[in-house]
GUFIGU-155041 format. One record per residue: chain; residue number from 1; x, y, z of N, C-alpha, C, CB in turn. Coordinates in Angstrom, 3 decimals, always signed. Glycine has a CB too. Example, Ala and Ser with C-alpha at 12.3 -4.5 7.8 and 13.67 -1.06 7.14 Angstrom:
mol/seq/nc1/nc2/nc3/cac1/cac2/cac3/cc1/cc2/cc3/cbc1/cbc2/cbc3
A/1/+13.190/-5.690/+7.800/+12.300/-4.500/+7.800/+13.200/-3.300/+7.800/+11.308/-4.473/+9.046
A/2/+12.850/-2.250/+7.080/+13.670/-1.060/+7.140/+12.900/+0.030/+7.870/+14.084/-0.598/+5.725
END
This chain:
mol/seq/nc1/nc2/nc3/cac1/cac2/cac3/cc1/cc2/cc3/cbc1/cbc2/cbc3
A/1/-0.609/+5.013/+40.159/-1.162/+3.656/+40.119/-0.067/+2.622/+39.869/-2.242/+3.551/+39.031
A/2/+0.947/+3.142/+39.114/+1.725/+1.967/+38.533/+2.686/+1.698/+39.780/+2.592/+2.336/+36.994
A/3/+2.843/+2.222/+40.940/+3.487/+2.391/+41.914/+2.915/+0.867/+43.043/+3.186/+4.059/+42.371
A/4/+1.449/+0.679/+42.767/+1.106/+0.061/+43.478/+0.627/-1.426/+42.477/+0.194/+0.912/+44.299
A/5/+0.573/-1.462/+41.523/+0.536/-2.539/+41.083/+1.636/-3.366/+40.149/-0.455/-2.401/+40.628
A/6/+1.338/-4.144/+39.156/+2.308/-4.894/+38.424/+2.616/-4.823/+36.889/+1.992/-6.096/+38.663
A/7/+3.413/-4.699/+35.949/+3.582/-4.040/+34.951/+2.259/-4.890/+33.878/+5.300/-4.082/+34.540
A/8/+2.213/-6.410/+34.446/+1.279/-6.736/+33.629/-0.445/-5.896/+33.311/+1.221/-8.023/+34.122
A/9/-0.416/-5.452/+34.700/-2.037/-4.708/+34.848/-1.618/-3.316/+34.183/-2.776/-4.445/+36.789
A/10/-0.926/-2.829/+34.046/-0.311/-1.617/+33.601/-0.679/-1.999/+31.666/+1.704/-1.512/+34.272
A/11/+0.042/-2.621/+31.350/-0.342/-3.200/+30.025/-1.231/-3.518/+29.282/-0.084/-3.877/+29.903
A/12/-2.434/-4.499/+30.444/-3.394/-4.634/+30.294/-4.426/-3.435/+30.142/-3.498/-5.364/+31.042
A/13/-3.824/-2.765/+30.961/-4.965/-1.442/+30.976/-4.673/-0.664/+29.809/-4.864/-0.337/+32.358
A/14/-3.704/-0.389/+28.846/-3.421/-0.366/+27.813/-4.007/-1.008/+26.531/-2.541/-0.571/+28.018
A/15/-3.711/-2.093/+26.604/-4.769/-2.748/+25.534/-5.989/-2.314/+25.393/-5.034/-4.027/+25.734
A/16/-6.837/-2.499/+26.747/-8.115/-2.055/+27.246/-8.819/-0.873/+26.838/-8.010/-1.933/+28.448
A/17/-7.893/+0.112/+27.158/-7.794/+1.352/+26.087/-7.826/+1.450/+25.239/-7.169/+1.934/+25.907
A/18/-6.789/+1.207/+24.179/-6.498/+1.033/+22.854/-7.695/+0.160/+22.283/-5.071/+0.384/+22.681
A/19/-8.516/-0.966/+22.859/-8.966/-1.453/+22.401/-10.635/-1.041/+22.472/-8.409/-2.417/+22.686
A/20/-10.690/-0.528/+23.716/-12.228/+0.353/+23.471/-12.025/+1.535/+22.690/-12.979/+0.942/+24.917
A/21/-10.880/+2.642/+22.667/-10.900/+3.495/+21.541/-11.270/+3.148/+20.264/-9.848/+3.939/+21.403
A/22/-11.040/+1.869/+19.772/-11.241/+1.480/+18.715/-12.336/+1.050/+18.367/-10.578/+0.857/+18.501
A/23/-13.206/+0.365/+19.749/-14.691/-0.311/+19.215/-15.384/+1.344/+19.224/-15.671/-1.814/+20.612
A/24/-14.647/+2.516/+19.704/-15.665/+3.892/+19.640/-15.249/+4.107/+18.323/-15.421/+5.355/+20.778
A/25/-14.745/+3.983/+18.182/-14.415/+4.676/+16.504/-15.147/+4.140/+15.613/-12.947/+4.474/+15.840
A/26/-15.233/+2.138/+15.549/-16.243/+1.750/+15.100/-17.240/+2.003/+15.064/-16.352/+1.155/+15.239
A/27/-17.765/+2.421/+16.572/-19.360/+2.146/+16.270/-19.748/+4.139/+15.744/-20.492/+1.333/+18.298
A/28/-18.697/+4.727/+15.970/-18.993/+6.077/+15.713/-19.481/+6.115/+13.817/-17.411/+7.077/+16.214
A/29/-18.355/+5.272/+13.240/-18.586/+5.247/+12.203/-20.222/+4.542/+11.377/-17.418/+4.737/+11.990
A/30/-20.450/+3.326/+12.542/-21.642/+2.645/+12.137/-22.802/+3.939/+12.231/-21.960/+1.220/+13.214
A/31/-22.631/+4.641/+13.408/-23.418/+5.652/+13.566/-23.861/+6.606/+12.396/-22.847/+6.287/+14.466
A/32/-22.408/+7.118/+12.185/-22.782/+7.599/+10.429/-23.150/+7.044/+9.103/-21.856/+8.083/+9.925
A/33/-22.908/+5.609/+9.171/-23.371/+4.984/+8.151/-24.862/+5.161/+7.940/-23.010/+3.705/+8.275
A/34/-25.467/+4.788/+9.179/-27.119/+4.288/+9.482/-27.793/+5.871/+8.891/-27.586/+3.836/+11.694
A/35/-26.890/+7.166/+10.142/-27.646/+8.446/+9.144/-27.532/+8.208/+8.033/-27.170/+9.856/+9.158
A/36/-26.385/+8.233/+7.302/-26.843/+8.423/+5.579/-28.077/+7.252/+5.113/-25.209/+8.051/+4.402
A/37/-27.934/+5.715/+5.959/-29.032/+4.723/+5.484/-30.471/+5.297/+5.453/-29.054/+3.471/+6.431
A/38/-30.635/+5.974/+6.582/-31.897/+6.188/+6.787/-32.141/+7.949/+5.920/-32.163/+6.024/+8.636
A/39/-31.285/+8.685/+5.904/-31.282/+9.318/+4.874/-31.760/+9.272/+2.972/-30.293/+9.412/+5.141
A/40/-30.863/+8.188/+2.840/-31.283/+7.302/+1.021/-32.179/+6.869/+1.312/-30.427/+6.011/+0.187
A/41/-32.700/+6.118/+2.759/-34.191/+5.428/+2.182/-35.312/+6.307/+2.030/-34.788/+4.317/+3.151
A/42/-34.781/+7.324/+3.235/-36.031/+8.735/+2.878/-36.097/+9.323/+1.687/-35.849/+10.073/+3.693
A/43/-34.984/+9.666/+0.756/-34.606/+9.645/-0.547/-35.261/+9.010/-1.740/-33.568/+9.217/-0.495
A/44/-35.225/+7.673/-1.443/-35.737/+6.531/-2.056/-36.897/+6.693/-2.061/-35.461/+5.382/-1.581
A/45/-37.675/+6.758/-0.974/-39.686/+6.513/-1.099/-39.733/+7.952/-1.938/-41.028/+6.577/+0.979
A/46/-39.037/+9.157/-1.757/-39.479/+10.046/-2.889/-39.309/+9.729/-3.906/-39.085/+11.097/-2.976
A/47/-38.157/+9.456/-4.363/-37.981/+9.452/-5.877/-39.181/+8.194/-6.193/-36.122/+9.038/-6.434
A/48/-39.135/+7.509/-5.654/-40.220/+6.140/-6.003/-41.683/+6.759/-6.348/-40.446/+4.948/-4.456
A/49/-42.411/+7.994/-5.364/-43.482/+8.591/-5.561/-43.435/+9.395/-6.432/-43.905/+9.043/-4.685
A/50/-42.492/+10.193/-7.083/-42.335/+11.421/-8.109/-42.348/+10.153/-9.094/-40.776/+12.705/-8.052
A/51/-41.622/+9.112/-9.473/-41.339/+8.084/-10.724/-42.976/+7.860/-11.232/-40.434/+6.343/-10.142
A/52/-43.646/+7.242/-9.812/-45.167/+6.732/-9.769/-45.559/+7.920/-10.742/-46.080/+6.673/-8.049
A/53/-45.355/+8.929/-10.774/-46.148/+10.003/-11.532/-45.897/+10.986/-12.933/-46.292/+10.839/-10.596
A/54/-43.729/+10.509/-13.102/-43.498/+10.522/-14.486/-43.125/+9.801/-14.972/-42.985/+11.154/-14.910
A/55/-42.853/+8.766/-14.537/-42.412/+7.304/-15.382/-40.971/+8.215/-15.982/-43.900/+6.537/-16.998
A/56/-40.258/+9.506/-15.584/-39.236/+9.776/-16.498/-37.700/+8.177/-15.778/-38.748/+12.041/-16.216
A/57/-37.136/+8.054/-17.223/-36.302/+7.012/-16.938/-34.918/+7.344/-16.283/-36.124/+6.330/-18.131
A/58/-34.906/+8.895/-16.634/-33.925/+9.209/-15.570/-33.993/+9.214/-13.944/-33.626/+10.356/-15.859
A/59/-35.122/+9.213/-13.768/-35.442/+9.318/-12.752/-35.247/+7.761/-11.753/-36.714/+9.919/-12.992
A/60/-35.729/+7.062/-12.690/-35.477/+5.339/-12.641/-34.107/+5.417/-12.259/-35.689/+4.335/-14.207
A/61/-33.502/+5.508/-13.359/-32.129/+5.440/-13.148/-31.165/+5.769/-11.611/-31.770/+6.336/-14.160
A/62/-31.596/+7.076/-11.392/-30.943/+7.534/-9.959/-31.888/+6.988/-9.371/-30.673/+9.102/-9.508
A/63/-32.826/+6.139/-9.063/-33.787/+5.458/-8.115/-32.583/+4.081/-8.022/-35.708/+5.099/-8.874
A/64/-32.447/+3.607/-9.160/-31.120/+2.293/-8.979/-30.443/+2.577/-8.412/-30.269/+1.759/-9.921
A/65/-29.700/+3.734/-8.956/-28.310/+4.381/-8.103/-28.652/+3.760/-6.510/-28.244/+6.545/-8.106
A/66/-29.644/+4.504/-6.435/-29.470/+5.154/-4.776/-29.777/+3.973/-4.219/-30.558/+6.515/-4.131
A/67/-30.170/+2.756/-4.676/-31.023/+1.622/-3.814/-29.406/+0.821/-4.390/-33.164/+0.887/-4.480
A/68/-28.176/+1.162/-4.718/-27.329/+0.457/-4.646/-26.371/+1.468/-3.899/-27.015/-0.161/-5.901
A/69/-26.384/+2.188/-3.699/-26.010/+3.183/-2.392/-26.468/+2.306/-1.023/-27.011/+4.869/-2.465
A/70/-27.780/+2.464/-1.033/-28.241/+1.452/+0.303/-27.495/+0.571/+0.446/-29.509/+0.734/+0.308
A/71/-27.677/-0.298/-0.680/-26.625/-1.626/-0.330/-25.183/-1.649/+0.039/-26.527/-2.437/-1.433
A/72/-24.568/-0.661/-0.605/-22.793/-0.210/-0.096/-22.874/-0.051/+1.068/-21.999/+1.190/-0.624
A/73/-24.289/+0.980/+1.311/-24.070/+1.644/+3.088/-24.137/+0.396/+3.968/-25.542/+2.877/+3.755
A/74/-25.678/-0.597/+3.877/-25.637/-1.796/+4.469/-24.708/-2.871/+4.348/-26.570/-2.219/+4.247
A/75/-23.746/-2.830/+3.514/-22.760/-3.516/+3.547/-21.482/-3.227/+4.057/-22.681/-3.795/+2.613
A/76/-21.923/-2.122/+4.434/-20.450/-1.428/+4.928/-20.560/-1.653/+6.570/-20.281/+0.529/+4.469
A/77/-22.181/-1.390/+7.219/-22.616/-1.728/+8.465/-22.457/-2.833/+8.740/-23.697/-1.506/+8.714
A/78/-22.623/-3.343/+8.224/-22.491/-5.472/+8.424/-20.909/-5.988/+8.574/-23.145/-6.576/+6.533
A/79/-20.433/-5.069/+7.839/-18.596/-5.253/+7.867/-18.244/-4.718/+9.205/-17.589/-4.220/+6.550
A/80/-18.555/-3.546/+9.387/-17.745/-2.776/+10.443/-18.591/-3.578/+11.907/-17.979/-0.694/+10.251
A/81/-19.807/-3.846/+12.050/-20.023/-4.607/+12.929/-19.604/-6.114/+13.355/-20.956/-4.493/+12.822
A/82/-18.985/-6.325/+12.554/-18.232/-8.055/+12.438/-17.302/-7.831/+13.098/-17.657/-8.806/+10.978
A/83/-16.409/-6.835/+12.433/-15.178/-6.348/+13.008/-15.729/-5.689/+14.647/-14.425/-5.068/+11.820
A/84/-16.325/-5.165/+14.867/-16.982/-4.542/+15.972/-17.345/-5.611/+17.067/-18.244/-3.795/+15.467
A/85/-17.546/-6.929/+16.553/-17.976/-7.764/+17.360/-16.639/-8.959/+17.607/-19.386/-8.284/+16.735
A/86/-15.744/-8.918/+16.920/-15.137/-9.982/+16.950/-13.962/-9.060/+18.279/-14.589/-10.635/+15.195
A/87/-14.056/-7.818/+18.558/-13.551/-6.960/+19.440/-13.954/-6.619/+20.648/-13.475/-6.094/+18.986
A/88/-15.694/-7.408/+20.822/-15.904/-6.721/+21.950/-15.217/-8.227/+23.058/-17.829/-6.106/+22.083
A/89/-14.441/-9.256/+22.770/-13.925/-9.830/+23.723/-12.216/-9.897/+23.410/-14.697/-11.164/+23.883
A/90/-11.522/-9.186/+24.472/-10.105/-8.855/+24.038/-9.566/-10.474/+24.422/-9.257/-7.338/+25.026
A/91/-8.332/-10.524/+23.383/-7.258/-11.269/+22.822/-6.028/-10.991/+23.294/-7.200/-11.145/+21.540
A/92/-5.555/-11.008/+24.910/-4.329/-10.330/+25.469/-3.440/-11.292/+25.755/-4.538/-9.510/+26.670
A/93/-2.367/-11.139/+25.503/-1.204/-12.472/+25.383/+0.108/-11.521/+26.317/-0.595/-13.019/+23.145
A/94/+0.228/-12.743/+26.909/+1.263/-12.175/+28.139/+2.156/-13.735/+28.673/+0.072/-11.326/+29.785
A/95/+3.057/-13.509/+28.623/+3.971/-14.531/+29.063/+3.910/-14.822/+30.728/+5.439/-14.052/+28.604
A/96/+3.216/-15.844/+30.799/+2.963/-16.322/+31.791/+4.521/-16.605/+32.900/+2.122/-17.505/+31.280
A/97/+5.269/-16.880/+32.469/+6.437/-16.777/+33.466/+6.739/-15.422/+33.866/+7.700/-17.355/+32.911
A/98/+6.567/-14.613/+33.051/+6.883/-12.930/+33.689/+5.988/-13.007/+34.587/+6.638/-11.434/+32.703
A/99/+4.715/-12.914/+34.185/+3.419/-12.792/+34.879/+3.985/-13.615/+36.125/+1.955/-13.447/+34.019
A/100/+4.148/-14.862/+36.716/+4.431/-15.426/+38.282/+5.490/-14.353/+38.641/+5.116/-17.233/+38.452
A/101/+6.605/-13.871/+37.505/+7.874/-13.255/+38.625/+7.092/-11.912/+38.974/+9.770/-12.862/+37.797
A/102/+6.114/-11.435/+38.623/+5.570/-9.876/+38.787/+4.929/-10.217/+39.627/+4.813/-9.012/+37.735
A/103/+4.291/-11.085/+39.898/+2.953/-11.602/+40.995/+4.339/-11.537/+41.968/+1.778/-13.577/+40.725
A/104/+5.262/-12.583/+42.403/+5.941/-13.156/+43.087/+6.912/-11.771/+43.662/+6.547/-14.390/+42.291
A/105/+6.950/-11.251/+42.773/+7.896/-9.635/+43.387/+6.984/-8.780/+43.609/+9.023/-8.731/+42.287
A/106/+5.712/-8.673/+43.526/+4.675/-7.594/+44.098/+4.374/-8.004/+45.686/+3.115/-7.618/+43.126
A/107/+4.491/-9.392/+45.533/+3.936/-9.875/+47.288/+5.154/-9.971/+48.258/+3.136/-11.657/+47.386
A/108/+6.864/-9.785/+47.454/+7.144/-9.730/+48.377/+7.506/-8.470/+49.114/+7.760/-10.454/+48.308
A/109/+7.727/-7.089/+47.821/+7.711/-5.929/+47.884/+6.788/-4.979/+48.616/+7.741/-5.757/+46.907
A/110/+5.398/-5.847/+49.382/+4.362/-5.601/+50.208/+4.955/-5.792/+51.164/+3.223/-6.221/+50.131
A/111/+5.839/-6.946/+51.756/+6.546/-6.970/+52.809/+5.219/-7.534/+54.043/+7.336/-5.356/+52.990
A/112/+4.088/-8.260/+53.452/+3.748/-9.140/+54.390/+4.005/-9.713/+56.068/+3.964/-9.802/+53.771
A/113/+5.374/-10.362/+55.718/+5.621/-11.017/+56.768/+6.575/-10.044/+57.903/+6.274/-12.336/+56.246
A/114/+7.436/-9.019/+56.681/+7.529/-8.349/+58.141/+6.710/-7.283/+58.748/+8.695/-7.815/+58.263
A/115/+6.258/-7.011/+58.205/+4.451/-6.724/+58.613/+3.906/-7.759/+59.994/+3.242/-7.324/+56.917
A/116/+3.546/-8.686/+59.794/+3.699/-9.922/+60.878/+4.562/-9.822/+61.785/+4.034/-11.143/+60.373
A/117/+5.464/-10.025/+61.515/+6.536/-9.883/+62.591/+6.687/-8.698/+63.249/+7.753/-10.127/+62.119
A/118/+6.269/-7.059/+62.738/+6.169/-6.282/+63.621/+5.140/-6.248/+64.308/+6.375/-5.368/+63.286
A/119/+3.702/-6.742/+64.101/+3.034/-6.778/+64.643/+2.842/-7.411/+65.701/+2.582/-6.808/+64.136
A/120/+3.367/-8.885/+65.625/+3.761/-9.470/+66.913/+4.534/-8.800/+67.721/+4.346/-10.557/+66.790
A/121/+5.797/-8.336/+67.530/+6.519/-7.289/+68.036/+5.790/-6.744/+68.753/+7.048/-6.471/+67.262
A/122/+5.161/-5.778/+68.578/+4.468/-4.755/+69.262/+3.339/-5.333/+70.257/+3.862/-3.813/+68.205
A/123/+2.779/-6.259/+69.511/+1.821/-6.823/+70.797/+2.678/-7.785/+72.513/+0.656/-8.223/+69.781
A/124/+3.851/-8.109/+71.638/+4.741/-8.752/+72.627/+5.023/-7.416/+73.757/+6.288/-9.417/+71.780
A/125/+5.573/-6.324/+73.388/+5.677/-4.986/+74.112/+4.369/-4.825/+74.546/+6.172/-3.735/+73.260
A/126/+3.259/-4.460/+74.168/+2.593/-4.406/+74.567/+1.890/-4.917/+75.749/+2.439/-4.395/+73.934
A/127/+2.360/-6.284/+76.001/+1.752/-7.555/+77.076/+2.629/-7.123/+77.993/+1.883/-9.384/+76.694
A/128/+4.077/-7.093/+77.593/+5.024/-6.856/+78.342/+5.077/-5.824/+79.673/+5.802/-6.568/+77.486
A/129/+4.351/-4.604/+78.790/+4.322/-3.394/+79.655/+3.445/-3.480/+80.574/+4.090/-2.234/+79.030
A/130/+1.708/-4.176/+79.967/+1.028/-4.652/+81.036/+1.876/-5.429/+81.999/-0.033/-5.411/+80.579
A/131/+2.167/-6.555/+82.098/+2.905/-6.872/+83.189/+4.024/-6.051/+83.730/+3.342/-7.974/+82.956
A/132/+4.535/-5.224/+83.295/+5.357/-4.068/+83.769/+4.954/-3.334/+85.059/+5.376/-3.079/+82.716
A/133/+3.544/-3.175/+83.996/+2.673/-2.287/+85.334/+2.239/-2.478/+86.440/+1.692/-1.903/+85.174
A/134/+1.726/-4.001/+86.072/+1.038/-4.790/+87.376/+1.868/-5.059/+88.258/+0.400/-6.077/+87.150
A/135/+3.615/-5.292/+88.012/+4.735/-5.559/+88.794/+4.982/-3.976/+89.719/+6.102/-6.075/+87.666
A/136/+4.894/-3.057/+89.153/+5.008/-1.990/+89.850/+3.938/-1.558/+91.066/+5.070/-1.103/+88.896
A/137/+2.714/-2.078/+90.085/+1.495/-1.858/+91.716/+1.653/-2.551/+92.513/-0.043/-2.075/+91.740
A/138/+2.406/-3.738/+91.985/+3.104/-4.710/+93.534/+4.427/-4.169/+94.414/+3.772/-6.390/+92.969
A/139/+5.076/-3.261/+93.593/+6.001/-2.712/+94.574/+5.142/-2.023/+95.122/+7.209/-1.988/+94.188
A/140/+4.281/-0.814/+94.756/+4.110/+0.215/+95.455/+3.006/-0.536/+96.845/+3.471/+1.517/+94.363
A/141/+1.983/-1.518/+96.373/+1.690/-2.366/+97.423/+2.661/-2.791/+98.449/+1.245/-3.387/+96.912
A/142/+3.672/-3.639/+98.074/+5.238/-3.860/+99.109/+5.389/-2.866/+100.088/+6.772/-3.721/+98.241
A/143/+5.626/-1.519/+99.301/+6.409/-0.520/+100.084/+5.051/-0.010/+101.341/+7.090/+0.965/+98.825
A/144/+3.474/-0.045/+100.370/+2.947/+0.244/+101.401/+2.524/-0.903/+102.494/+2.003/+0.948/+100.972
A/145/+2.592/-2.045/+102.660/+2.928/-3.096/+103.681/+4.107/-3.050/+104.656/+3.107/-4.229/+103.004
A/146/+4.821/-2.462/+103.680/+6.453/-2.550/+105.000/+5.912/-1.944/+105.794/+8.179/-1.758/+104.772
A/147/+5.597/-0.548/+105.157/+5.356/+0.767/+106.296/+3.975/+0.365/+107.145/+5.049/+2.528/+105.370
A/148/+3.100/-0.780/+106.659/+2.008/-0.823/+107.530/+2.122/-1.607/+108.746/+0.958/-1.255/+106.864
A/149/+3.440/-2.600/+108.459/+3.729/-3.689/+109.654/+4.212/-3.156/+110.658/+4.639/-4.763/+109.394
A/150/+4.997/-2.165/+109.849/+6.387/-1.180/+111.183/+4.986/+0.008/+111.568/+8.636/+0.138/+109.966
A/151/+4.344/+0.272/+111.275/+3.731/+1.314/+111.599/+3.452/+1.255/+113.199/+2.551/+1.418/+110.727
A/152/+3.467/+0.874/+113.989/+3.221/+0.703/+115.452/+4.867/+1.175/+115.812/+2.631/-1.104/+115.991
A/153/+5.818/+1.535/+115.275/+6.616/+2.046/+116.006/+7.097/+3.854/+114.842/+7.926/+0.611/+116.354
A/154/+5.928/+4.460/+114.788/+6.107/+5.968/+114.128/+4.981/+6.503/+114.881/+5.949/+6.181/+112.300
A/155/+5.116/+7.524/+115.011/+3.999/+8.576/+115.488/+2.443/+8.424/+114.283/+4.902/+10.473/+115.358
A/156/+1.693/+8.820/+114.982/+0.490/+8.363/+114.073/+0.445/+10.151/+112.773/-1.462/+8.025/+115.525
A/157/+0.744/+11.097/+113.030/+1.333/+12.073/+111.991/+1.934/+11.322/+110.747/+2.506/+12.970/+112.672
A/158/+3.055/+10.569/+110.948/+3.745/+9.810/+109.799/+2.425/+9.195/+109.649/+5.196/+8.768/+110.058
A/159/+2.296/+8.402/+110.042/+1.185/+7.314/+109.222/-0.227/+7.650/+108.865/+0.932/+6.070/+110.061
A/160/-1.063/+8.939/+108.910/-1.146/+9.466/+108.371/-0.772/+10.046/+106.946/-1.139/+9.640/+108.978
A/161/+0.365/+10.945/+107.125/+1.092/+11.061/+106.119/+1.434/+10.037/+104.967/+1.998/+11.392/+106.626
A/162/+1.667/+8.891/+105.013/+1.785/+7.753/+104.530/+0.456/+7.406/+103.474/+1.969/+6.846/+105.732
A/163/-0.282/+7.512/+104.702/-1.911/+6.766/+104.085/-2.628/+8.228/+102.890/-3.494/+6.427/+106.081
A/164/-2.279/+9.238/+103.605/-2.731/+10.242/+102.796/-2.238/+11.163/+101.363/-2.849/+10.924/+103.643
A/165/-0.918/+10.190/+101.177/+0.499/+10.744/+100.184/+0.297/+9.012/+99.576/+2.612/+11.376/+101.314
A/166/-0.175/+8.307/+99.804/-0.482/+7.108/+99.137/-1.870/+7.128/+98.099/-0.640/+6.064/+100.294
A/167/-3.006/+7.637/+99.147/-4.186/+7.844/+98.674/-4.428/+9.202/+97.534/-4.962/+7.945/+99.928
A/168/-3.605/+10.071/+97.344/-3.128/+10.992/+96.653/-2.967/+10.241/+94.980/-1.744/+11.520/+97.461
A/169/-2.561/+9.661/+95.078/-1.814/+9.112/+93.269/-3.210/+7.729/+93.135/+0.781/+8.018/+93.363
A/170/-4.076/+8.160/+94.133/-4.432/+6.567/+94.058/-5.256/+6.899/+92.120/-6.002/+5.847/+95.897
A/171/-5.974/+7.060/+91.588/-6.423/+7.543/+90.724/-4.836/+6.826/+89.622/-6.865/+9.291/+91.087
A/172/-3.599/+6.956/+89.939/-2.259/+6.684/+88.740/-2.794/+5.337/+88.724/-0.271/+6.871/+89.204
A/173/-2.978/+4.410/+90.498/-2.939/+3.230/+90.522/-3.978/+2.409/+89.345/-3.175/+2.990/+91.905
A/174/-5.090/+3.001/+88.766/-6.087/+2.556/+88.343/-5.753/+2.421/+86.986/-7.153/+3.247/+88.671
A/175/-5.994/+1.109/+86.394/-6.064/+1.383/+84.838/-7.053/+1.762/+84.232/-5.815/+0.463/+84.140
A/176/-6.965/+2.428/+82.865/-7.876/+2.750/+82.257/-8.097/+2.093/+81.237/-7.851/+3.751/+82.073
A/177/-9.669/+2.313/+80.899/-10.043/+1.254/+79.596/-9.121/+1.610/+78.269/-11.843/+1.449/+79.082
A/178/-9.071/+2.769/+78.142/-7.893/+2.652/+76.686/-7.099/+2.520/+76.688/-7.542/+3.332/+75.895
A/179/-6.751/+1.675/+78.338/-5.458/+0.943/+77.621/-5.189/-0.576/+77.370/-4.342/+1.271/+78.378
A/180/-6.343/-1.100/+77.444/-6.529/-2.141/+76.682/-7.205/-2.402/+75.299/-6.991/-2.741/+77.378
A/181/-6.824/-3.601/+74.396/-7.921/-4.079/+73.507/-8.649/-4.708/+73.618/-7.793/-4.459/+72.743
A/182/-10.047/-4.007/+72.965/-11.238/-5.048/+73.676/-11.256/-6.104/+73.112/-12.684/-4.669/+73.663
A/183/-11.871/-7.294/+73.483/-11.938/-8.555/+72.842/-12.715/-8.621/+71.584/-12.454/-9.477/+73.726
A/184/-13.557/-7.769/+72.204/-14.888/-7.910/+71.001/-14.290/-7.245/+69.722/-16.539/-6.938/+71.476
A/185/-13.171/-5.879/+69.468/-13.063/-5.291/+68.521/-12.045/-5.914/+68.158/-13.084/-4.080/+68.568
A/186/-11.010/-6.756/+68.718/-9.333/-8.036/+68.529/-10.587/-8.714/+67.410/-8.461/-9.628/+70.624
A/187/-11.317/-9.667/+67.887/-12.275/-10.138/+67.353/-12.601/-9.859/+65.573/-13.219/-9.664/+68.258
A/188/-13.119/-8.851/+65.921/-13.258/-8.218/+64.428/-12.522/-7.801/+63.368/-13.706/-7.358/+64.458
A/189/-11.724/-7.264/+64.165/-10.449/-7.123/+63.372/-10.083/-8.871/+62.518/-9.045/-6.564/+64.713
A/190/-9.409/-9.209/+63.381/-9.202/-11.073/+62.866/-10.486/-11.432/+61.832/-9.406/-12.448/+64.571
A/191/-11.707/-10.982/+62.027/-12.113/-11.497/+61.250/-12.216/-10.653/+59.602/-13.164/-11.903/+61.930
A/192/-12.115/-9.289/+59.568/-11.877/-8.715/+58.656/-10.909/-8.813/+57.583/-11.854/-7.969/+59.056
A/193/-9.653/-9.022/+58.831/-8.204/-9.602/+57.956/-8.347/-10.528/+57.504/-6.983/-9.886/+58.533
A/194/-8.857/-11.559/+57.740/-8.886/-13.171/+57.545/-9.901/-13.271/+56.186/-9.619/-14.124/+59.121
A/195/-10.939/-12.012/+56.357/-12.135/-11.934/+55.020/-11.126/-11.147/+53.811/-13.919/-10.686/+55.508
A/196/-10.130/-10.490/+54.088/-9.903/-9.872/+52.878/-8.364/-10.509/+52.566/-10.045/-8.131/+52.997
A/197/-8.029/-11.837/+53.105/-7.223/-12.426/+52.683/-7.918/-13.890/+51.962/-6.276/-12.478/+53.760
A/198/-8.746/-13.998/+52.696/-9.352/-15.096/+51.689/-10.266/-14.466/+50.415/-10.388/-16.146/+52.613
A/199/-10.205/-12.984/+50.421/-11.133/-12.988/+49.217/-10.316/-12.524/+48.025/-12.431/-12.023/+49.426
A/200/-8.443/-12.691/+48.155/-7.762/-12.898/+47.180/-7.404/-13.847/+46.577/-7.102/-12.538/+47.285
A/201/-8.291/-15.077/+46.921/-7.984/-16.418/+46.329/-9.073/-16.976/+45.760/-7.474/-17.357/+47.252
A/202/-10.446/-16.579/+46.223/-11.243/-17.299/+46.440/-12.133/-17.002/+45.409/-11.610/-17.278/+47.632
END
């Protein structure tokens, strides 16, 4: 990954980490708090019903205890969730001038434009060769005109021969559809590129 992006996202994803490990740890801990809460209070309604029936004062006594147990535990939940909350929106500080030279050396290390430029390249060859080709079916047209003007002075065998050693390759003469681009798919393309370059700004 770090191959394809910028040291800042690298970092970031770090924090990110470090910083949800930590809201798990929190809330792992809130987790155990609440068992023991709900534990003492189950605790609590007993000792409260056994008291109802000996009034013993010891019994009172660890009834205080434990209903100031509650309160440590609920106070301990109320803490760790503060802290828990003041975390769930990260605080990431990054020097904004690095940050443009990392942006600014990632786009040019993509190599964009000569990207562009080969691509034109190739479509320039490409046009090129079409007209390459079409220049050649005009020779081979030429050559078969010479021979059709002079043909009144060869035996009709040659011309024959001619017409039938011509009509032979005729099938080379023909282009085929793959070797063009269709308009409709040039089309799409342009518009795909054009959608996923504007949807890095936008």
């Amino acid at each position: 990954m770090e191959g394809n992006t910028i040291p800042f996202v690298v970092k970031l994803k770090e924090y990110i980490d470090q910083r949800n490990s930590k809201i798990s740890e929190k809330k792992a801990v809130i987790a155990d708090l609440r068992s023991q809460l709900q534990s003492k209070n189950g605790e609590i309604s007993k000792l409260q019903e056994e008291y109802k029936q000996t009034f013993d004062d010891k019994l009172f006594e660890k009834l205080v205890q434990y209903k100031k147990d509650v309160d440590d535990i609920q106070s301990n939940i109320n803490k760790i969730s503060e802290i828990v909350s003041l975390m769930g929106t990260g605080k990431f500080e990054y020097s904004l001038s690095d940050l443009q030279k990392e942006i600014d050396s990632y786009i040019q290390k993509v190599g964009l434009d000569d990207l562009k430029k080969s691509v034109i390249k190739v479509k320039e060859k490409y046009l090129n060769l079409l007209d390459d080709y079409e220049n050649k079916l005009h020779d081979i047209y030429s050559l078969r005109y010479s021979i059709d003007i002079m043909a009144d002075n060869v035996p009709k065998e040659i011309k024959d021969k001619v017409t039938n050693t011509l009509g032979k390759h005729g099938k080379e003469y023909h282009c085929t559809n793959d070797m063009f681009i269709s308009s409709h798919s040039y089309e799409d393309i342009q518009i795909k590129l054009n959608r996923s370059a504007n949807s890095i700004y936008l």
